[in-house]
C-alpha positions in Angstrom: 41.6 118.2 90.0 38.8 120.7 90.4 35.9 120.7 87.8 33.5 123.2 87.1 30.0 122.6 85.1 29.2 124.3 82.2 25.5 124.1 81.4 23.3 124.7 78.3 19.5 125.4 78.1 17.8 123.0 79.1 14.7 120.7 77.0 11.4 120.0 79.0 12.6 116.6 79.7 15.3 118.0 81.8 14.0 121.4 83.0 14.2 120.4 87.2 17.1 118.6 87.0 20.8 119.9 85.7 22.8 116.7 85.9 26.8 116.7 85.3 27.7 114.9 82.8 31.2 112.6 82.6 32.1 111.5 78.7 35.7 112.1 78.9 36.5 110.6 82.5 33.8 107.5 81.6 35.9 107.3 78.6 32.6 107.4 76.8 33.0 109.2 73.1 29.4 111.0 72.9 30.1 110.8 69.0 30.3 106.8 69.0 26.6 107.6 69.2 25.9 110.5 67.4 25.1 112.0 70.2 26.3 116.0 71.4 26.7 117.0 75.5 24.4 118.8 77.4 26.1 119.3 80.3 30.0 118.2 80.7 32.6 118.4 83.6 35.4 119.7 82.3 38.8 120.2 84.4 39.2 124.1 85.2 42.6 124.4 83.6 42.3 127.5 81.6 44.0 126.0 78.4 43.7 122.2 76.7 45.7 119.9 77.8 46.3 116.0 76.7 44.9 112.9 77.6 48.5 111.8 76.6 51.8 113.3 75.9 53.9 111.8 73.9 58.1 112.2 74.5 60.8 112.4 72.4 61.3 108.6 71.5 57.5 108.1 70.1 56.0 106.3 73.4 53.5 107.7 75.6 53.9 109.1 79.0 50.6 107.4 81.2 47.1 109.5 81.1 47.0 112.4 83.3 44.7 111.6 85.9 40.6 112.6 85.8 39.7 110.7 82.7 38.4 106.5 83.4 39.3 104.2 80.4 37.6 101.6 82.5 34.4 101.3 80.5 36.1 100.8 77.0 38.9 98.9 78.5 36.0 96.1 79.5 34.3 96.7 76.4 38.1 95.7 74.6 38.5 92.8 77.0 34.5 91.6 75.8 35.0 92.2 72.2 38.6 90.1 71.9 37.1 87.3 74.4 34.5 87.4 71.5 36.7 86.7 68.8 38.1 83.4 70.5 35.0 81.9 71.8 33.5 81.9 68.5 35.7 79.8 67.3 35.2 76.2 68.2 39.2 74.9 67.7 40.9 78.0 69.0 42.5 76.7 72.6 42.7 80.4 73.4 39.1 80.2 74.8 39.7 77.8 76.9 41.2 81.3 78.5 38.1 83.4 78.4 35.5 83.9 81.2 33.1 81.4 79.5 35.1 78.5 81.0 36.4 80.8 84.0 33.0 82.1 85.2 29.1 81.4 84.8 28.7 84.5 82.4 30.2 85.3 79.2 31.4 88.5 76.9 28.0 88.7 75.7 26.5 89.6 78.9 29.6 92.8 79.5 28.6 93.8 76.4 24.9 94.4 76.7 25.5 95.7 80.4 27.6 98.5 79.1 25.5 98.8 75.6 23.1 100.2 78.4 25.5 102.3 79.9 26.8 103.9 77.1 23.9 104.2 75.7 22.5 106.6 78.6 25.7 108.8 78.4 25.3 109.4 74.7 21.3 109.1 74.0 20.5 110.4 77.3 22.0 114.1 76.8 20.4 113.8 73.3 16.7 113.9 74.9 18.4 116.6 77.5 19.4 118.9 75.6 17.5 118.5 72.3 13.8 118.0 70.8 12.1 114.4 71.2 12.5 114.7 67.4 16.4 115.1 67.5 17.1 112.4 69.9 15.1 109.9 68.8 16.4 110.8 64.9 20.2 110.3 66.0 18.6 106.7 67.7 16.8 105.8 64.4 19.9 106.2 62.8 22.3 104.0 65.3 19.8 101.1 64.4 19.4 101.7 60.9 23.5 101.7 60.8 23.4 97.9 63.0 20.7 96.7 60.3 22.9 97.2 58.2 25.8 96.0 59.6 24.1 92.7 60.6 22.7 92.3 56.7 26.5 92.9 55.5 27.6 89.7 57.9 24.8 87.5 56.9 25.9 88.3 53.1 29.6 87.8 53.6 28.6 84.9 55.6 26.5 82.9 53.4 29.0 84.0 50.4 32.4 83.4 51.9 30.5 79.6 53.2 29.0 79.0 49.0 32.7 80.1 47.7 34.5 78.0 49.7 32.2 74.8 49.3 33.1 74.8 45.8 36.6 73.9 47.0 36.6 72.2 50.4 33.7 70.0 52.5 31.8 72.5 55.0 29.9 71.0 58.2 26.2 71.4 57.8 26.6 73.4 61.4 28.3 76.5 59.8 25.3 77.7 57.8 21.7 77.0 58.5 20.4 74.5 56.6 17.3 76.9 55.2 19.9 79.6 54.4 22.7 77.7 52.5 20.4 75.8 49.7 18.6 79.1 48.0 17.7 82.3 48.6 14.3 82.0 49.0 13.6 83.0 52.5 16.2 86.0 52.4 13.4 87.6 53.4 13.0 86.5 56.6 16.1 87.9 57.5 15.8 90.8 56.1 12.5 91.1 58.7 14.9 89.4 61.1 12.3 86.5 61.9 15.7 84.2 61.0 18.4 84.8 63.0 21.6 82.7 62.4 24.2 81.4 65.0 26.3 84.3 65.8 25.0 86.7 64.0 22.3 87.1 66.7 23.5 89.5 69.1 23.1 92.5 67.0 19.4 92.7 66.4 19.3 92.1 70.3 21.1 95.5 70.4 18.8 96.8 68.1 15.2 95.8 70.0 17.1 97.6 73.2 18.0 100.8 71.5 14.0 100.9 70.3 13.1 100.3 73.7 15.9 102.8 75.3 13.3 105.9 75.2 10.9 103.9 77.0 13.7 103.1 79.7 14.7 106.4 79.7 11.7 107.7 80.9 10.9 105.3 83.5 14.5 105.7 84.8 13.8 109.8 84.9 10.4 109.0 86.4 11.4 106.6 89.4 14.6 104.8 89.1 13.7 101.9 91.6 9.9 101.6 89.9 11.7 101.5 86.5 14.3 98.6 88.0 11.6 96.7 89.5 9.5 96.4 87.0 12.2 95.2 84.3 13.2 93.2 87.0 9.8 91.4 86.9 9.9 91.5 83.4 12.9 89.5 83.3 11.7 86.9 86.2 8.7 85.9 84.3 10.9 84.9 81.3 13.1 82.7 83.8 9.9 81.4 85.1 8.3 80.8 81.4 10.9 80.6 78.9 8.3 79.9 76.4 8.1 84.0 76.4 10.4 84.7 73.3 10.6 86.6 69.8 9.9 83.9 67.1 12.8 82.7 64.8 12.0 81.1 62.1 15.4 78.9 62.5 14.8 77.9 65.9 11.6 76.9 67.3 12.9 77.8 70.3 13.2 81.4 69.6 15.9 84.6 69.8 19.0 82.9 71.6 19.0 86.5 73.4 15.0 87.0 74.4 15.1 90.5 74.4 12.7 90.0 77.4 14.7 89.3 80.1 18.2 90.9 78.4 16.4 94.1 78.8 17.0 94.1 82.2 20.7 94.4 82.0 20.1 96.6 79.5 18.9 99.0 82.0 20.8 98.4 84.9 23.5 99.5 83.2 21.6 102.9 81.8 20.9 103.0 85.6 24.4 102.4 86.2 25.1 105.9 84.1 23.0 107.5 86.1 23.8 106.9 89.2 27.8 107.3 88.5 27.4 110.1 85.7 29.1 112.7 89.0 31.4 110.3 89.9 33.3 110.1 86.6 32.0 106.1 86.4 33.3 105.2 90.1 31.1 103.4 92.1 30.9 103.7 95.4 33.6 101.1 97.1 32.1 98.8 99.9 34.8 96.1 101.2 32.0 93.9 102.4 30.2 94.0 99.4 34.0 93.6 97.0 34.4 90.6 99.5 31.1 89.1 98.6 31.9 89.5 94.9 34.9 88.4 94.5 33.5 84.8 96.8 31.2 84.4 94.1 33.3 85.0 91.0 35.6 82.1 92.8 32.8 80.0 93.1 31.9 80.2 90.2 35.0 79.8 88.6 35.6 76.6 90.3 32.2 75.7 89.3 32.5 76.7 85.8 35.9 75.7 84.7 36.3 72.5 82.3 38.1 70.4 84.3 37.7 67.1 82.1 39.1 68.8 79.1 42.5 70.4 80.7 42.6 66.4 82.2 41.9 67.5 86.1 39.6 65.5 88.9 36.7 67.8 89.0 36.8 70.1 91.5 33.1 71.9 91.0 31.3 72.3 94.5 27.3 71.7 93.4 26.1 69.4 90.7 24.6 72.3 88.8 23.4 72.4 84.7 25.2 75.2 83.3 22.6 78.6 83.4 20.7 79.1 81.0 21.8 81.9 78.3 18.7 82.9 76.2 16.7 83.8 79.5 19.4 85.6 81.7 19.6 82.9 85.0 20.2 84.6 87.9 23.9 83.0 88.1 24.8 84.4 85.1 23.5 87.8 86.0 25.2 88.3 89.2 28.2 87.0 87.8 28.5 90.0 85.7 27.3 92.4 88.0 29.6 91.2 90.3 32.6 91.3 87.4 31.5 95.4 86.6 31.4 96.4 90.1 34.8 95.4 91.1 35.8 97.2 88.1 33.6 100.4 88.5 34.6 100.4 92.2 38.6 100.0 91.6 41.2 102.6 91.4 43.5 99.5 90.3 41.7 98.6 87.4 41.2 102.6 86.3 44.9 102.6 86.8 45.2 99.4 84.4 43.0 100.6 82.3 45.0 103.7 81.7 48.2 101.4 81.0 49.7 100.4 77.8 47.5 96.9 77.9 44.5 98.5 79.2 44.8 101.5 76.4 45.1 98.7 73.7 42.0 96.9 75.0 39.9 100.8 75.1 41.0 101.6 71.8 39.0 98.3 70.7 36.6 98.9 73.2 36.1 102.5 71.6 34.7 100.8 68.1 32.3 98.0 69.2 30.6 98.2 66.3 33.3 97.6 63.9 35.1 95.7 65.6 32.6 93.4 66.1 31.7 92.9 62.8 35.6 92.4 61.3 35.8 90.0 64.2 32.3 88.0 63.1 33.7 87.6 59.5 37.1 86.9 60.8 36.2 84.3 63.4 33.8 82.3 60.0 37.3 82.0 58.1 39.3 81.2 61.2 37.0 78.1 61.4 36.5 77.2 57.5 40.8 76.9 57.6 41.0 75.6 60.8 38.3 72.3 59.8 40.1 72.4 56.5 44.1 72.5 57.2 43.8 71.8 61.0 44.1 73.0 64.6 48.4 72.3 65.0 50.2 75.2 67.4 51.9 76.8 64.3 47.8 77.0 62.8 46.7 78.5 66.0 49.1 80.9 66.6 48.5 82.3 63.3 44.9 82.5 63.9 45.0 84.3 66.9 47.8 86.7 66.1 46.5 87.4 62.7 42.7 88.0 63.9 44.0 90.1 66.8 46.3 91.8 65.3 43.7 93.0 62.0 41.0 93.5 65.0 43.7 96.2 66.8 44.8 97.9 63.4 41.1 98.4 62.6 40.6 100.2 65.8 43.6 102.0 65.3 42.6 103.0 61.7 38.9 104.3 63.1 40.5 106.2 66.1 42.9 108.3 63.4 40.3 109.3 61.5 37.9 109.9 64.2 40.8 111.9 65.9 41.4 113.8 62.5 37.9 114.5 62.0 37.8 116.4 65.3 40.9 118.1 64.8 39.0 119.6 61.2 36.1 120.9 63.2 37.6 122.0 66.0 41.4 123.4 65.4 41.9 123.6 69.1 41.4 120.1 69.8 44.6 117.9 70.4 45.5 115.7 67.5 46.3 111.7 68.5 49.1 110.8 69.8 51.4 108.2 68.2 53.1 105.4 69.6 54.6 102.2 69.5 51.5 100.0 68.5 49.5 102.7 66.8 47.7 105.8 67.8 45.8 106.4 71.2 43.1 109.2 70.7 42.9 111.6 73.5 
C-alpha cells in the first residue's frame, strides 16, 4: 500500500531532520502517552478505512494489511506471563519463559517501555516546546506514582484485613511495612520498595532519564549505545552500584543502572524501524543464531527436577543474575524481539484473533498491570488459605485472566469512544465475539 508523509513545522530539536513516523502500523497509540504526532505515514487512500470490519454475524474479518500489532501483542504476551509468575502455586508458570528461557516478562517489558516510549515522547520534543514535552512526561510519572502508591495501599490493607481471619506468611508483606505505619514515608520517597511492587518506580527513573537518552540518541546513536552500554557493564562488574532500599540492603531488585540500557536499545529500536512500520531488517544467519541460543537456553533454563525429568541442561551454570541485567539474560531478549520485529509470521499472528486479544492487553500496560498486581496478592492469600487443587487453579487463572481481558476491553471502548467525540470521522470499535478491538 503506498504511503505518503504529511509533515508539520518543525521544533529546533528536529529542524535537519523530518523523520516518518509509524504509530498505527507499530501499533503504538501516541495517546497511551499523552503524546500528539509530528509526522505520521498514513495510507493514501483518499477516504478512512478500518483496521477491522466487522460482518454480519458480530466476528471480525482479519486487519487489513499496513498496520503491526506486533509490539502490543508482546507487550500482552509480557503482562499475562506477569500475572502467573507472581504467583508462587499457580502451575501455569511453570509455562512462562522464566522456566523456558534465561530472561523473563520483566525484561520485554522494559525493552519495549523504551520503544514506546520514543514513538510517543519522541514526537512530543519534535514537534513541540521543551516545555510541552517534558510537561506530558512529568505527567506519565506523576500518574505511575500514583499508581504504585494505590498498590502498596491495597496491598498492605487487603494483607491486615485478611490476617484478622486467616494466618499470612511473614513473606507476603515486609516485615517493616506490616507492623505500623511509621515508615510510610519511606515509600512514599520510594527508598522502600516492596517485592513486586518494584518494577514501576524502575519505569519511572527511565522516563526521568528518557530526555537525556533522547538527546544522546539524536546526537550519535552508536556514542549514546556505547556509553549506556558501559554504564550497564560496570554494574555487572560492581553490583555494589545500586539505588538504596531501605528493605533490602542489597538495593533496587531492578538497578536502574544497568536496566537503562535496555531501556534505550529499545528507544534505539524506534528509531531505527520508525520507516519500516517496526520491521526489522530480516537476516537468516542472524534468525539462525537466535533461535540456537533461545534453544540453549531453554534447555538450560527449564526445571527439569520439578516436571520429574533427568536433567538435560548443557553447562553447570547459576542462573543470571536479575537486578544487574547478565549478559545471558539480555541477549535472551534481544534475541526473543528480533525474531519478532523481523517476522512476517508473527505480524500475521499478531493480527489474529489470539494475537488481537493479547494487543488489546498489551494496549493498557499500565492498568493492566496494576489489576494484575492486586489480583495475583489475592490469588496467593486463597491459594495458601484453601489450597492449590486443579478445580482452585483453574479458577485462578480463568478468573484473573478473564477480569485482566475485560479491563482491557473496558479501557479500549472508552478510549475508542473518546476519539470518536473529538473526531466524528474516526471509526468507532468494532465488536466481536470476546469484546471490542479498537481500530
Amino acid at each position: 500500500m503506498p504511503y505518503r508523509t504529511v509533515t508539520s513545522s518543525l521544533s529546533p530539536w528536529n529542524r535537519d531532520r523530518k523523520r516518518s513516523y509509524c504509530p498505527d502500523r507499530c501499533g503504538i497509540d501516541a495517546s497511551d502517552e499523552g503524546a500528539t504526532m509530528d509526522m505520521i505515514v498514513t495510507p493514501a487512500a483518499s477516504s478512512p478505512s478500518l483496521d477491522h470490519a466487522s460482518l454480519s454475524d458480530g466476528t471480525v474479518r482479519p486487519p487489513k494489511p499496513g498496520r503491526d500489532h506486533r509490539v502490543d501483542a508482546l507487550r500482552g504476551v509480557a503482562l499475562t506471563m506477569m500475572f502467573a509468575d507472581h504467583i508462587p502455586q499457580n502451575l501455569l508458570n511453570r509455562l512462562t519463559i522464566r522456566n523456558l528461557g534465561f530472561c523473563d516478562a520483566a525484561e520485554i517489558f522494559v525493552l519495549l517501555a523504551g520503544f514506546a516510549s520514543m514513538l510517543a515522547y519522541g514526537r512530543a520534543f519534535e514537534r513541540e516546546s521543551i516545555g510541552s514535552a517534558l510537561n506530558k512526561l512529568l505527567r506519565r510519572v506523576v500518574k505511575l506514582y500514583l499508581f504504585q502508591m494505590g498498590m502498596l495501599l491495597t496491598t498492605v490493607l487487603v494483607i491486615k484485613e485478611w490476617r484478622r481471619y486467616h494466618p499470612v506468611p511473614v513473606d507476603f508483606l515486609e516485615p517493616e511495612l506490616a507492623h505500623g505505619v511509621h515508615s510510610f514515608w519511606r515509600v512514599l520517597a520510594l527508598e522502600a520498595l516492596p517485592g513486586n511492587l518494584n518494577i514501576l518506580p524502575l519505569y519511572m527513573v527511565l522516563l526521568i532519564l528518557f530526555p537525556v537518552i533522547y538527546l544522546a540518541l539524536r546526537f550519535n546513536r552508536w556514542a549514546a549505545l556505547t556509553l549506556s552500554a558501559g554504564v550497564w557493564l560496570l554494574i555487572n562488574l560492581d553490583p555494589q552500584i545500586n539505588l538504596p532500599n531501605w528493605l533490602d540492603p542489597d538495593g533496587w531488585y531492578f538497578d536502574p543502572f544497568a536496566w537503562q540500557f535496555l531501556f534505550t536499545i529499545g528507544a534505539w529500536a524506534a528509531m531505527e524501524t520508525r520507516n519500516t512500520g517496526g520491521d526489522v531488517p530480516k537476516s537468516r544467519w542472524l534468525a539462525g543464531l537466535c533461535c540456537l541460543y533461545l534453544a540453549f537456553s531453554a534447555v538450560q533454563s527449564f526445571p527439569w527436577a520439578l516436571w520429574g525429568l533427568p536433567d538435560l541442561s548443557l553447562l553447570p551454570l547459576a542462573p543470571p543474575e536479575k537486578t544487574p541485567l547478565s549478559p545471558l539474560r539480555l541477549i535472551d531478549v534481544l534475541a526473543i524481539f528480533y525474531l519478532v520485529q523481523s517476522s512476517q509470521l508473527a505480524s500475521r499472528l499478531s493480527a489474529g484473533r489470539i494475537g488481537q486479544v493479547l494487543a488489546v492487553i498489551g494496549r493498557h500496560s499500565l492498568e493492566v498491570f496494576s489489576l494484575g498486581t492486586v489480583l495475583d496478592l489475592l490469588a496467593r492469600l486463597i491459594m495458601t488459605t484453601y489450597g492449590t487443587a486443579w478445580p482452585m487453579q483453574i479458577a485462578v487463572n480463568v478468573i484473573g485472566l478473564g477480569t485482566i481481558y475485560l479491563l482491557a476491553v473496558t479501557l479500549d471502548r472508552r478510549k475508542a469512544a473518546a476519539r470518536s467525540r473529538t473526531n466524528p470521522a474516526a471509526p468507532l470499535p468494532v465488536p466481536t465475539t470476546g469484546g471490542t478491538l479498537a481500530p
